[in-house]
C-alpha positions in Angstrom: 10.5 99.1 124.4 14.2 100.0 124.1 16.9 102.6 125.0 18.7 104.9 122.5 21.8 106.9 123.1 22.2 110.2 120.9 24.9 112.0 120.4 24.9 115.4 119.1 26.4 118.5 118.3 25.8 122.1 119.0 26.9 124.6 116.9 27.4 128.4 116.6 23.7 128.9 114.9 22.2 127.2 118.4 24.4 128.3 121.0 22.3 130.9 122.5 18.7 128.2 122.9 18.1 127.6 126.6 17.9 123.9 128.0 14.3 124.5 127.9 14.2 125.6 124.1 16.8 122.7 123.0 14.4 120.4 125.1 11.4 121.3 122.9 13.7 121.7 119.4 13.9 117.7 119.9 10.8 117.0 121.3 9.0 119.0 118.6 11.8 116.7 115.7 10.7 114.0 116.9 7.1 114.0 117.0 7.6 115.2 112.8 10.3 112.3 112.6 7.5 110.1 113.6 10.0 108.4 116.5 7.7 105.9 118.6 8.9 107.8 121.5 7.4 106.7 124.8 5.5 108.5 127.1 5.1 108.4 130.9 1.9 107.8 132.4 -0.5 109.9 134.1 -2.4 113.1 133.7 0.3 114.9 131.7 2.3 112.3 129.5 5.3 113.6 128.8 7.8 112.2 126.4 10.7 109.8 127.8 14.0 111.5 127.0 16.9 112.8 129.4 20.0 114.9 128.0 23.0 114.3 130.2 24.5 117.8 131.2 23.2 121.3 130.5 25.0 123.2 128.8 25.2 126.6 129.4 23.7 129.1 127.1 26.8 130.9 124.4 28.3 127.8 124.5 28.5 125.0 121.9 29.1 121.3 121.8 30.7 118.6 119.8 29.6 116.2 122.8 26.0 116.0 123.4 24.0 113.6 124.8 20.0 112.5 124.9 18.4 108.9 125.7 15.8 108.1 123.9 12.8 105.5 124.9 10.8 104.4 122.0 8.2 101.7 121.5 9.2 100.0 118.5 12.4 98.3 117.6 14.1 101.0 115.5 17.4 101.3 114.9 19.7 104.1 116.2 20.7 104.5 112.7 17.4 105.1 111.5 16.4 107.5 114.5 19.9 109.6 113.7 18.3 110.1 109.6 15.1 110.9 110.4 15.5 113.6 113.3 18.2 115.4 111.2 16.0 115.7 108.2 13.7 118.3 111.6 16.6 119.8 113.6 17.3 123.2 112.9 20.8 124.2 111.7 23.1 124.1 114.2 21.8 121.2 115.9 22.8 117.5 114.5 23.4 113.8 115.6 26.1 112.4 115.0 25.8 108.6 116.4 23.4 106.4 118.6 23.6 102.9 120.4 20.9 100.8 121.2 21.3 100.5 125.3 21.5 97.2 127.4 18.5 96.6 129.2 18.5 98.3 132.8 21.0 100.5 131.4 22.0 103.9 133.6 20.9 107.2 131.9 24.0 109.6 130.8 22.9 111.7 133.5 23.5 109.5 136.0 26.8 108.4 134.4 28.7 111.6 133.4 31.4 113.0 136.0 33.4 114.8 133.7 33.1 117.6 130.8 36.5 118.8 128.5 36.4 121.9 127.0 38.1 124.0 124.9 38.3 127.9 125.9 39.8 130.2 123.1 41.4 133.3 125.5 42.3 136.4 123.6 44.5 138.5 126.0 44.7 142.4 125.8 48.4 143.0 126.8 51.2 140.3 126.3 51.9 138.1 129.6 53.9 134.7 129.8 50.6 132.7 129.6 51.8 129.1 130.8 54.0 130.8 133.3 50.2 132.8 134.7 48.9 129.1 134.2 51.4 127.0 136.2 51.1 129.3 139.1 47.2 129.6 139.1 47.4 125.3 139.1 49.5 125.6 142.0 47.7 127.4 144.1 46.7 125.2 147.5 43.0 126.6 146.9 41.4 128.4 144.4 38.3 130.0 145.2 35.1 131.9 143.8 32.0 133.2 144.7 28.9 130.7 143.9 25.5 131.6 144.1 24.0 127.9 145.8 20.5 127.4 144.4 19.4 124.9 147.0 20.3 128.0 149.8 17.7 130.2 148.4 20.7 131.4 145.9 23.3 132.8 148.5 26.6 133.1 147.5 29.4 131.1 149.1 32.9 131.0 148.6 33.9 127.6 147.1 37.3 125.4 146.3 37.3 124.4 142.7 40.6 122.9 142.7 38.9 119.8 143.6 37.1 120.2 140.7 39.9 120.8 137.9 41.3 117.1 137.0 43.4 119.1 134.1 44.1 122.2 132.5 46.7 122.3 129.7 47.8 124.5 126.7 46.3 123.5 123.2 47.8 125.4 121.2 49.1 129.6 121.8 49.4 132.6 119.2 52.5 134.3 120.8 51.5 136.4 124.1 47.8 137.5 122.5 46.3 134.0 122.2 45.8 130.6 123.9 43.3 127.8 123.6 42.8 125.7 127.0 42.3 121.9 127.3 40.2 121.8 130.2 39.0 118.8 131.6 36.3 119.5 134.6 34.0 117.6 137.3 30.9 117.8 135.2 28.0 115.7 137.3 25.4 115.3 140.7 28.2 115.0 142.6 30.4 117.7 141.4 29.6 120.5 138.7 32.1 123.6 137.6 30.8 125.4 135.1 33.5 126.9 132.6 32.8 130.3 133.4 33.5 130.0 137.2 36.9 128.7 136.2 37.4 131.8 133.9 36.5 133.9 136.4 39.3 132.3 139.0 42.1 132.9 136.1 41.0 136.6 136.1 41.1 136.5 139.5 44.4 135.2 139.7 46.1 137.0 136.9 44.1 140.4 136.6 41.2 141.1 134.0 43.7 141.1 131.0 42.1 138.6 128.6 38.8 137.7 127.1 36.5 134.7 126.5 36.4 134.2 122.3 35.0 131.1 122.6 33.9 127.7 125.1 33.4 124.7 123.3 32.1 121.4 125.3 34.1 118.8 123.6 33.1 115.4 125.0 31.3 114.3 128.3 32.6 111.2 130.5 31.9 108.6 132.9 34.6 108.2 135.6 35.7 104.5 135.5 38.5 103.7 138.0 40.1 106.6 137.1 39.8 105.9 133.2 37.9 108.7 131.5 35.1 106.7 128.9 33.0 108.8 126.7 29.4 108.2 127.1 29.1 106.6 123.8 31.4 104.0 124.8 31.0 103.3 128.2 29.2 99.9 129.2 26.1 101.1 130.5 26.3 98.9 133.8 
């Protein structure tokens, strides 16, 4: 047996498929790819693949991730041609490594998401002056519904969470697209939408959300930020 790493892309055509649907989109490619995927064992075998992050649904992706176990020595190469001859437009890897043995999964590796938010504002504001002063803020807070407290909603500091927000690129006072680079992980997770709702919060509901755009996922090394692709796997 041996480890694959996948990365992938999701695009405009596939942005609104669930975690659950993309989960069976692959499963479903491989199985016609004929990947010698492994199974667990048990009762109900299920395949043995793990994406790294969820990614919310409206969004798309230029940084995906899935491990792969298969059976036979294949190469990462080979698994990459054959699953995008059965993915669905929209949907497409892009590279794959062959993992060290005992490897950690991306899930377990990933701290970190950047993104790319496209804001389109209604009335003309100075938009890195708005920016600078929502940064500076000594907390900035939202209202998070908590899952594992039978969903109640508690307020909640994401400055932790924000490791950078800067300005991509602006078209005058109507325009900006944000470099946002985010706690993205178990121990920490802010999705992009909480942080769009804190800059509305902050600077009044004058803008809206053209587009989010996942960009690349990380792994946390002594500070350094190492895309999953590249990172050791130790």
């Amino acid at each position: 047996m041996m480890s694959i790493r996948l990365k992938f892309i999701k695009g405009y055509e596939t942005k609104y498929i669930s975690h659950l649907d993309l989960m069976r989109t692959f499963q479903r490619a491989i199985r016609r790819a004929g990947i010698p995927i492994n199974y667990s064992k048990g009762f109900n075998p299920h395949p043995k693949m793990s994406f790294a992050s969820a990614l919310g649904i409206g969004l798309t992706s230029k940084g995906e991730y899935l491990d792969l176990v298969v059976e036979d020595e294949i190469s990462g190469e080979e698994i990459m041609k054959r699953l995008n001859e059965y993915l669905p437009k929209g949907l497409r890897v892009i590279d794959a490594v062959t993992l060290e043995d005992k490897a950690k999964s991306a899930m377990s590796l990933v701290t970190h998401a950047r993104y790319y938010m496209k804001l389109n504002f209604k009335h003309g504001i100075d938009i890195e002056k708005s920016l600078s002063d929502f940064l500076n803020s000594d907390v900035i807070t939202v209202f998070k519904e908590q899952p594992k407290k039978n969903f109640q909603t508690v307020e909640v500091d994401i400055k932790p969470m924000i490791k950078e927000i800067k300005v991509l690129s602006k078209k005058g006072k109507s325009q900006i697209i944000l470099d946002c680079l985010l706690a993205s992980g178990s121990k920490a997770n802010l999705k992009p939408q909480l942080l769009i709702d804190a800059i509305k919060n902050h600077i009044g509901s004058t803008f809206e959300v053209e587009s989010i755009e996942r960009i690349e996922l990380y792994a946390d090394r002594k500070g350094q930020f190492i895309p999953l692709l590249s990172i050791d796997n130790r």
